[in-house]
C-alpha angles and dihedrals in degrees: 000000000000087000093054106030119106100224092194090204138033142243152220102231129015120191136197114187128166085350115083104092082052091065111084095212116033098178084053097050093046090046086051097047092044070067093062105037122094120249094267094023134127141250124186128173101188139166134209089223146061114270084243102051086041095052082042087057094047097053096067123029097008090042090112094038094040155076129189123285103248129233110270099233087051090055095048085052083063095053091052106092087057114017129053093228108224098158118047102153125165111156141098098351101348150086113166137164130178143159143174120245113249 
Protein backbone atom coordinates (compact mmCIF):
# COMPACT_ATOMS: atom_id res chain seq x y z
CA UNK A 1 0.00 0.00 0.00
CA UNK A 2 1.66 3.27 -1.66
CA UNK A 3 0.08 5.33 1.36
CA UNK A 4 1.75 2.94 4.12
CA UNK A 5 5.26 1.57 2.47
CA UNK A 6 8.18 2.85 3.59
CA UNK A 7 9.97 3.40 0.31
CA UNK A 8 13.43 3.90 2.13
CA UNK A 9 14.71 6.02 -0.97
CA UNK A 10 13.25 8.43 -3.60
CA UNK A 11 12.77 8.76 -6.93
CA UNK A 12 12.72 10.95 -10.30
CA UNK A 13 9.71 10.29 -11.52
CA UNK A 14 6.49 8.57 -9.68
CA UNK A 15 3.64 7.53 -11.67
CA UNK A 16 -0.08 6.62 -11.00
CA UNK A 17 -1.92 5.23 -14.07
CA UNK A 18 -5.37 3.40 -14.22
CA UNK A 19 -5.11 3.33 -9.95
CA UNK A 20 -6.19 6.41 -8.28
CA UNK A 21 -10.03 5.76 -7.51
CA UNK A 22 -8.58 2.43 -5.90
CA UNK A 23 -6.73 4.42 -3.28
CA UNK A 24 -9.15 5.32 -0.13
CA UNK A 25 -7.48 8.57 0.65
CA UNK A 26 -6.16 10.36 -2.10
CA UNK A 27 -4.69 13.88 0.08
CA UNK A 28 -3.06 11.54 2.01
CA UNK A 29 -1.34 9.39 -1.11
CA UNK A 30 -0.22 12.50 -2.89
CA UNK A 31 1.19 13.95 0.56
CA UNK A 32 3.19 10.33 0.95
CA UNK A 33 4.54 10.21 -2.45
CA UNK A 34 5.64 14.36 -2.29
CA UNK A 35 7.96 12.19 0.36
CA UNK A 36 9.40 10.23 -2.22
CA UNK A 37 9.84 12.57 -5.12
CA UNK A 38 13.36 14.57 -5.82
CA UNK A 39 13.52 17.93 -5.38
CA UNK A 40 12.68 18.72 -9.31
CA UNK A 41 11.08 15.59 -9.89
CA UNK A 42 7.75 14.56 -11.26
CA UNK A 43 4.66 13.11 -10.23
CA UNK A 44 1.79 12.11 -12.64
CA UNK A 45 -1.44 10.25 -11.81
CA UNK A 46 -2.74 9.69 -15.03
CA UNK A 47 -5.70 7.39 -16.88
CA UNK A 48 -6.08 5.95 -20.23
CA UNK A 49 -9.99 7.15 -20.22
CA UNK A 50 -12.09 9.76 -20.05
CA UNK A 51 -13.32 10.78 -15.89
CA UNK A 52 -16.75 9.92 -17.09
CA UNK A 53 -16.22 6.64 -18.59
CA UNK A 54 -13.80 5.88 -15.34
CA UNK A 55 -16.65 6.96 -12.50
CA UNK A 56 -19.05 4.96 -14.97
CA UNK A 57 -16.66 1.87 -14.49
CA UNK A 58 -16.55 2.20 -10.96
CA UNK A 59 -20.33 2.20 -10.37
CA UNK A 60 -20.91 -1.42 -11.45
CA UNK A 61 -18.52 -3.91 -11.14
CA UNK A 62 -15.60 -1.55 -8.79
CA UNK A 63 -18.16 -0.23 -6.89
CA UNK A 64 -16.86 -2.18 -3.80
CA UNK A 65 -12.74 -1.55 -4.80
CA UNK A 66 -13.26 1.86 -5.90
CA UNK A 67 -13.82 5.45 -5.44
CA UNK A 68 -14.72 8.24 -8.16
CA UNK A 69 -12.44 9.51 -10.38
CA UNK A 70 -12.04 13.28 -9.15
CA UNK A 71 -12.33 16.18 -10.95
CA UNK A 72 -8.69 17.21 -12.46
CA UNK A 73 -8.48 20.46 -11.27
CA UNK A 74 -9.47 18.91 -7.45
CA UNK A 75 -6.78 16.63 -7.66
CA UNK A 76 -4.08 19.40 -8.80
CA UNK A 77 -5.26 21.33 -5.76
CA UNK A 78 -3.91 18.34 -3.87
CA UNK A 79 -0.53 18.46 -5.50
CA UNK A 80 -0.13 22.31 -4.58
CA UNK A 81 1.53 22.41 -1.39
CA UNK A 82 4.30 20.39 -2.95
CA UNK A 83 4.22 20.41 -6.97
CA UNK A 84 4.14 23.51 -9.46
CA UNK A 85 0.83 21.79 -11.80
CA UNK A 86 1.68 22.25 -15.57
CA UNK A 87 -0.50 19.53 -16.95
CA UNK A 88 -4.12 19.33 -15.68
CA UNK A 89 -6.13 17.47 -18.99
CA UNK A 90 -9.83 15.83 -18.80
CA UNK A 91 -11.14 15.77 -21.50
CA UNK A 92 -11.89 12.97 -24.95
CA UNK A 93 -9.40 9.81 -23.67
CA UNK A 94 -7.77 11.27 -21.25
CA UNK A 95 -7.51 12.26 -17.79
CA UNK A 96 -3.86 13.39 -16.76
CA UNK A 97 -2.26 15.28 -13.91
CA UNK A 98 1.25 16.05 -13.29
CA UNK A 99 3.57 18.42 -11.40
CA UNK A 100 7.12 19.05 -10.61
CA UNK A 101 8.31 18.77 -7.11
CA UNK A 102 9.34 22.27 -5.50
Amino acid sequence: DAEEYEFGRTFDVVMIYNALPHFPAPARLIERLAAVVKKGGRLSVAHGASRDAINAHHEGAAQHVSNGLMEADDLAALFEPWFDVDVTVSAGEMYRVAGARR
